[in-house]
N, C-alpha and C positions, 0 to 999 in steps of 0.2 A: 879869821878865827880858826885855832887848830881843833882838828875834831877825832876823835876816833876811826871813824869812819874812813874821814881822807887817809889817817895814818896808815891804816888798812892799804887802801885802794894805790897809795905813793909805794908803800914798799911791794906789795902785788906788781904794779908794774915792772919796778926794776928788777924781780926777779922771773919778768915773762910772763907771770901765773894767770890764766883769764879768769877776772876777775869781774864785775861791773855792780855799779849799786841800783838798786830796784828806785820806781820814782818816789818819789815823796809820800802820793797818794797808795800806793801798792804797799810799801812799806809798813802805813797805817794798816793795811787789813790783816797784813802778816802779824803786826804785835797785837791786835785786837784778837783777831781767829786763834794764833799760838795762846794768851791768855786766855783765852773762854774754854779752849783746851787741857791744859795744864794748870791752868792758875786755882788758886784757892780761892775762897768767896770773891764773888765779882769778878773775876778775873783781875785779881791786884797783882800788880808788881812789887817784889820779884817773883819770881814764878817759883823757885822753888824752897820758899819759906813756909812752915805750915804744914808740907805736907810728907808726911815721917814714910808713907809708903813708895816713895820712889827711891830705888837701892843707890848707894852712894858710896864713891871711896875720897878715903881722904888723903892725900897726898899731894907736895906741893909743883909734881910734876904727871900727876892723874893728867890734866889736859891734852897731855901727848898720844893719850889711847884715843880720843877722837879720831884722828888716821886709819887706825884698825877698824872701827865700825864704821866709816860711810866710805873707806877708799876711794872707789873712782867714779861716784856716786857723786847728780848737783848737791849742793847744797848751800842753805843760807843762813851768813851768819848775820848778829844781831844781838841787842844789848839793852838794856832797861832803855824804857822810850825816854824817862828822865833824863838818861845817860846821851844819846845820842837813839834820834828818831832813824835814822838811814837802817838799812837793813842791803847785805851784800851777797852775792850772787855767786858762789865758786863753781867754776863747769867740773873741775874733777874735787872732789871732797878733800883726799888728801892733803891738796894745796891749801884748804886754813890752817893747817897745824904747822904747815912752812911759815906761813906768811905768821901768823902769831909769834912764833920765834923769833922774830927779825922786826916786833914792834912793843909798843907798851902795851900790857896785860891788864884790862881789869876783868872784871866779871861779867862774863859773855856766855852767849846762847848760842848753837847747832843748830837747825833743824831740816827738813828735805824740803823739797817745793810742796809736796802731799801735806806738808804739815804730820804726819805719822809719827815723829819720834822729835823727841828732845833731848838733847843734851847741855847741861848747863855745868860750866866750872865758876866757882863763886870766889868771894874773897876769903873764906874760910879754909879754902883749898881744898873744898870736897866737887868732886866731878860728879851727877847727878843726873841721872835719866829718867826718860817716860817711854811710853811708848811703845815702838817697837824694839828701842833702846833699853828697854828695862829689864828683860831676860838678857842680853849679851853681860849687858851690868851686872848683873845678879851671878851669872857666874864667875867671872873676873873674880869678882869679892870673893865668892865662898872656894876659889881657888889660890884664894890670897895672892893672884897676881897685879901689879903693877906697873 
């Protein structure tokens, strides 16, 4: 069965990017910790429904400033656990906004291994932060860059 997740992890590979998915059971505390975090009552998904105070741009190619704020920084991406439970491991940050470009897109999550920031682009085409993401966000917008 095809999954997001592999889609990820097949085109990561062809393009070199290291890449690896966290186990099953790891994954689980990532989406639970990230929601008890970020999420709105109870930690529901999706995380960033509900809550008007995380700064937001909306554009249908916002997703690409991901790159600029974790650069060469781990990070893990990750997706409503409905969507697909795997959660993916990039050693240099930049490389998810490579590998997104070169798979299908739905509405996906950023975050560090600290858990510390979130970044989420949604199907609305609003890119979405928390964290320690929410000040860089916040001026992007009031610079009206894109």
């Amino acid at each position: 069965m095809w999954t997001l997740a592999q889609d990820v992890l097949n085109a990561a590979k062809g393009m070199g990017v290291a890449a690896s998915a966290l186990a099953l059971e790891e994954s689980a505390v990532v989406h639970r910790d990230l929601a008890a975090r970020y999420g709105r009552a109870a930690g529901r998904w999706p995380l960033w429904d509900g809550r008007a105070e995380y700064p937001a741009i909306q554009d249908a190619a916002a997703w690409r400033l991901i790159a600029e704020f974790v650069h060469d920084d781990p990070c893990l991406l990750l997706w409503d656990p409905a969507t697909d439970r795997t959660v993916i491991r990039f050693e240099r940050g930049r490389d998810v906004v490579q590998v997104l470009g070169d798979v299908h897109r739905s509405e996906f999550y950023v975050t560090d291994p600290a858990l510390s920031l979130m970044l989420c682009f949604n199907h609305h085409d609003f890119l979405i932060a928390a964290g320690r993401a929410a000040k860089w966000l916040e001026v992007r917008r009031s610079q009206g860059q894109t």
